[in-house]
C-alpha positions as CSV (number, residue, x, y, z in Angstrom):
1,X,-97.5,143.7,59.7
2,X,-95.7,141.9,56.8
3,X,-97.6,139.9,54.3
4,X,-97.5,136.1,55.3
5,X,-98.4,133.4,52.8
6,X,-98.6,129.9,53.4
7,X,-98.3,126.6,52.2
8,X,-101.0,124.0,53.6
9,X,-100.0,120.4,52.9
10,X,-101.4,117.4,54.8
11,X,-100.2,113.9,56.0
12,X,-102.4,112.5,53.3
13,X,-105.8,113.0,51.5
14,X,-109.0,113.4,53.5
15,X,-107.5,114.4,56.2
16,X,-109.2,118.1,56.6
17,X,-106.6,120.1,55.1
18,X,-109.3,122.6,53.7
19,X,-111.4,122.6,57.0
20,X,-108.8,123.5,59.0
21,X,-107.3,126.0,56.3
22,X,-110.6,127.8,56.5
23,X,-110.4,128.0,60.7
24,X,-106.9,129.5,60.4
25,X,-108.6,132.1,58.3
26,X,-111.0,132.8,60.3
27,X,-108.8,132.8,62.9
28,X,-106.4,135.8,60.8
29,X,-109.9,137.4,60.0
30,X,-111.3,137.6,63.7
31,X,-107.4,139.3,64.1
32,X,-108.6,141.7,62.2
33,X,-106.4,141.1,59.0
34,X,-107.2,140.5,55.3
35,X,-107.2,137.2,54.0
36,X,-106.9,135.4,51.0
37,X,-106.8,132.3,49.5
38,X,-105.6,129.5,46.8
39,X,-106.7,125.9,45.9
40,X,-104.6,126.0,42.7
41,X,-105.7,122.7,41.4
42,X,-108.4,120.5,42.3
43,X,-110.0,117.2,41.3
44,X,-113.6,116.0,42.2
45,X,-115.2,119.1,40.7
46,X,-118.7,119.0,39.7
47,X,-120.2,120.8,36.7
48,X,-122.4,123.5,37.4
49,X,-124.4,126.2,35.0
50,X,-121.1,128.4,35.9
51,X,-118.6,126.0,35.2
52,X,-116.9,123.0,37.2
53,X,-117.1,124.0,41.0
54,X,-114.8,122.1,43.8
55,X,-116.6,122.2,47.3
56,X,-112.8,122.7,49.1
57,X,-112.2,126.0,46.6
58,X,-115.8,127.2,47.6
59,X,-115.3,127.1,51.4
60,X,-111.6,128.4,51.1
61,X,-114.2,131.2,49.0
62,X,-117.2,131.7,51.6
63,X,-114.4,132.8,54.3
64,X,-112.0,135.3,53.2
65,X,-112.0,138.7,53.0
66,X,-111.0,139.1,49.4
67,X,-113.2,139.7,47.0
68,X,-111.9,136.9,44.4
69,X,-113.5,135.6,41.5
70,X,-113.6,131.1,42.0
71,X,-111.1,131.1,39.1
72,X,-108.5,133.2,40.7
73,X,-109.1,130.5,43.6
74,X,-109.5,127.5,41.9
75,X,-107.7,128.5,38.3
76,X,-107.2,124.3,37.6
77,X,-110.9,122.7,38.2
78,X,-111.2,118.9,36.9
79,X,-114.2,117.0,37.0
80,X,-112.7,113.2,38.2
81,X,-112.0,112.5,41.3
82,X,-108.6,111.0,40.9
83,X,-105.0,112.1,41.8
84,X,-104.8,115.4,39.8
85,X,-102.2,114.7,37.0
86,X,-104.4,111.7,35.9
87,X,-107.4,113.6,35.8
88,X,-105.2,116.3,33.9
89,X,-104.4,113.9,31.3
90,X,-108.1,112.6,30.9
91,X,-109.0,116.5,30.3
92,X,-106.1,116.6,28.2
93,X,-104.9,119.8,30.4
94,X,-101.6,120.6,31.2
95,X,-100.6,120.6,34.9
96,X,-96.8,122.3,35.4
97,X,-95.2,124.2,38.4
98,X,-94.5,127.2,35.9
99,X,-98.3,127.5,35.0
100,X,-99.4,126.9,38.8
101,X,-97.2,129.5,39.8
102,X,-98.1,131.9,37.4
103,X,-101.5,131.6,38.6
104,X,-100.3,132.1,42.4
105,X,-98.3,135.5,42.0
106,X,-101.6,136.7,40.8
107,X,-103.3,136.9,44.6
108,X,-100.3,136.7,46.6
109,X,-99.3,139.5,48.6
110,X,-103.3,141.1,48.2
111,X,-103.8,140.5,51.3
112,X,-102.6,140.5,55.3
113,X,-103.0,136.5,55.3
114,X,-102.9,134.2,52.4
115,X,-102.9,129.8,52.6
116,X,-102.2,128.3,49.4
117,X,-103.8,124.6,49.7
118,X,-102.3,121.8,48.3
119,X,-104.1,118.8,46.7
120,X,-103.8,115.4,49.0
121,X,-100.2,115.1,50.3
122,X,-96.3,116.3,49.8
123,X,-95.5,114.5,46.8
124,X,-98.7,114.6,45.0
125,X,-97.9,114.5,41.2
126,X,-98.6,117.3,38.6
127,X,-96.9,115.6,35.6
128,X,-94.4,113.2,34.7
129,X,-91.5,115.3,36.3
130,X,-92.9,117.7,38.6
131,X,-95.1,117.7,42.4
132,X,-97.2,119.8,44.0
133,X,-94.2,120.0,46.4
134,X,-91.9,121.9,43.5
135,X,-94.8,124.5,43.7
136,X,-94.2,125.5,47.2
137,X,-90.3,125.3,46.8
138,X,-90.7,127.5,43.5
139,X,-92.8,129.9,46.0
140,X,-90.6,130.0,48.9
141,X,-93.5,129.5,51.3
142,X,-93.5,128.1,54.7
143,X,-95.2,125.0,54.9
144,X,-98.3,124.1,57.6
145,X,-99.2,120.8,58.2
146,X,-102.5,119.1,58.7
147,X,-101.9,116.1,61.0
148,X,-104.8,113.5,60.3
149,X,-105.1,111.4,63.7
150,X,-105.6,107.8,63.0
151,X,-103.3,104.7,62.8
152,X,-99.9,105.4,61.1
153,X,-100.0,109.4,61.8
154,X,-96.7,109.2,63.7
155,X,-94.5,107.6,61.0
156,X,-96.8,109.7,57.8
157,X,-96.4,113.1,60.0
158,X,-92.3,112.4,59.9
159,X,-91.8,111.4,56.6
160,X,-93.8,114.6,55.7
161,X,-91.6,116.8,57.7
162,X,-88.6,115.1,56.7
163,X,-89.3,115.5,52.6
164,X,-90.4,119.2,53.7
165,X,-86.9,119.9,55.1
166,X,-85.3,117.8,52.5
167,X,-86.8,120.3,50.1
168,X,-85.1,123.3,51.9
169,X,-88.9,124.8,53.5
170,X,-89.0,125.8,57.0
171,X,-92.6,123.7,58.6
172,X,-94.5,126.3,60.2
173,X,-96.4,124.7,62.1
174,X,-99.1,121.5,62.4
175,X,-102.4,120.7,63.0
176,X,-103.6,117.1,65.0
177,X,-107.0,117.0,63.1
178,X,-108.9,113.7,65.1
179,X,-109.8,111.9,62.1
180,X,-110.5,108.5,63.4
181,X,-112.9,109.4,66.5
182,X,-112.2,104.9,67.5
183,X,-108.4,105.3,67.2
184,X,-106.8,103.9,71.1
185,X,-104.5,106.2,72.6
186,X,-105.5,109.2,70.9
187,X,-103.1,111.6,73.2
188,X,-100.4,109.2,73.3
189,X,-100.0,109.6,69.6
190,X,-100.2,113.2,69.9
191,X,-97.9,113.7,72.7
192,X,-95.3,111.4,70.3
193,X,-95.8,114.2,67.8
194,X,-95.2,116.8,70.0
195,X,-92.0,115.8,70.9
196,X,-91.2,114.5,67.6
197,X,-91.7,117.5,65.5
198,X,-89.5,120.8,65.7
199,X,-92.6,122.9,64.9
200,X,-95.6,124.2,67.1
201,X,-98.4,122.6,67.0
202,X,-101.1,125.1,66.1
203,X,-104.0,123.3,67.6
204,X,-105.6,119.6,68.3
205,X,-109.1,119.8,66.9
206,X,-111.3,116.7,68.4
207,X,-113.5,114.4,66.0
208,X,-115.8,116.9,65.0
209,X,-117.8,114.2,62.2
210,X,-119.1,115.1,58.8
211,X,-120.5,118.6,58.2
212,X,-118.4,120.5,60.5
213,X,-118.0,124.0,59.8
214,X,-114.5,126.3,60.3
215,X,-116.3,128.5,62.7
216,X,-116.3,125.4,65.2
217,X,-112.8,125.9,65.3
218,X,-112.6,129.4,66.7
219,X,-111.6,127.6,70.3
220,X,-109.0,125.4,68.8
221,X,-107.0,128.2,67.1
222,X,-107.3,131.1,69.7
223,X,-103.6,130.0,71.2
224,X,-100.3,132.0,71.2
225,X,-99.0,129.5,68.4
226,X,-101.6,130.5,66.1
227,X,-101.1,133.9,67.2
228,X,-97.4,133.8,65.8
229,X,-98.6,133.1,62.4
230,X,-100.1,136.5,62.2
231,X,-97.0,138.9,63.3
C-alpha cells in the first residue's frame, strides 16, 4: 500500500484529539500496518529527570509500532499550559512552520500509517504570522477531524471544515467524540453533522469519562470508513 499521513485537527481543545488519534492507530496496527506518529509541539509539559514530557506525545508513544525516540515525537515540549506561541515566547523558543516542518519530514513516510497531531484547534497560533494550519498546508496532508459533541459542535465542526477547504486541504474524515455525556439531543446533533459535512464520519465514540484508554475504541473504528484510510 502507499504511505498515508495525516493531519489530526480538532473542533477545539480538550476535545480528545490525542485519544482518538491513538484508536485510529491502533486501528492501522490491528490492520497489520506500521505506524507512526507526531505531536510536533506541545504545551502543558511536565519536567521530568529526562526532560519535559507531554502526556498526549507519550500515549501517541506507547501505541505505535515505531521505534521513536520522545523527541522525534514531541521535538517542541514547553512547560505552561497556555496556547503554544505564548508559552514559546515565555521559553524564549522559536515556534515557525519552516522549523516544524523540518522536524516532520524526519518520520514521515517510515512507516505504513503516520497522524501528525495538532495542538487545540485549526488556527492555533505558532508566531505572530504563522498557524499550526500553515503546517499542514506546507505538508500537503489530509486533514481528520475530531468532532467534540457538546453545545455549539454544529456551527465549530463547519467553520472548521470550511477554513480547512479555504486552505486548499481535502478533510478526510471526522470523528463525533461525546464530550458532554448531559448534552440533549445527542444524535440529532450528530445526524446534522452527517448531512452537513462532505466527509465520512470515521466513528461516533459515546462518553467514555476520564481515564479512557484507545484500546476501548477498537469497536468504534472497525467500520469500512476507517477501513478507507488504510488503502
Amino acid at each position: 500500500m502507499t504511505k498515508k499521513t495525516f493531519f489530526v485537527t480538532g473542533t477545539d481543545t480538550g476535545v480528545g484529539k490525542t485519544l482518538m488519534s491513538a484508536g485510529l492507530l491502533l486501528a492501522a496496527k490491528e490492520r497489520g500496518l506500521s505506524t507512526a506518529a507526531l505531536k510536533p509541539v506541545a504545551a502543558g509539559c511536565e519536567v521530568t529527570a529526562e526532560g519535559l514530557r507531554n502526556d498526549d506525545a507519550l500515549l501517541l508513544q506507547s501505541v505505535i509500532t515505531q521505534s521513536l525516540a520522545y523527541e522525534q515525537i514531541n521535538p517542541i515540549a514547553l512547560e505552561p499550559a497556555i496556547a503554544p506561541h505564548i508559552a514559546a515566547q515565555q521559553a524564549r523558543r522559536v515556534l515557525s512552520v519552516d522549523r516544524l516542518t523540518g522536524f516532520c519530514r524526519g518520520v514521515l513516510n517510515q512507516a505504513d500509517f503516520t497522524l501528525v497531531e495538532g495542538a487545540g484547534g485549526w488556527r492555533v497560533p505558532l508566531n505572530s504570522a504563522e498557524t499550526l494550519a500553515d503546517l499542514a498546508r506546507t505538508l500537503q496532508l489530509p486533514v481528520i477531524l475530531i468532532v467534540g459533541i457538546r453545545l455549539g459542535c454544529i456551527n465549530h465542526a463547519m467553520l472548521t471544515v470550511e477554513a480547512i477547504a479555504r486552505d486548499g486541504l481535502p478533510l478526510a474524515g471526522w470523528v463525533a467524540n461525546i464530550i458532554d455525556p448531559d448534552m440533549p439531543c445527542q444524535q440529532e446533533n450528530i445526524v446534522s453533522l452527517q448531512q452537513r459535512l462532505a466527509a465520512p464520519c470515521l466513528g461516533v465514540v459515546p462518553y467514555l469519562g476520564q481515564g479512557a484508554s484507545p484500546v476501548q475504541l477498537k469497536e468504534f473504528f472497525s467500520n469500512t470508513s476507517v477501513a478507507s484510510l488504510f488503502q
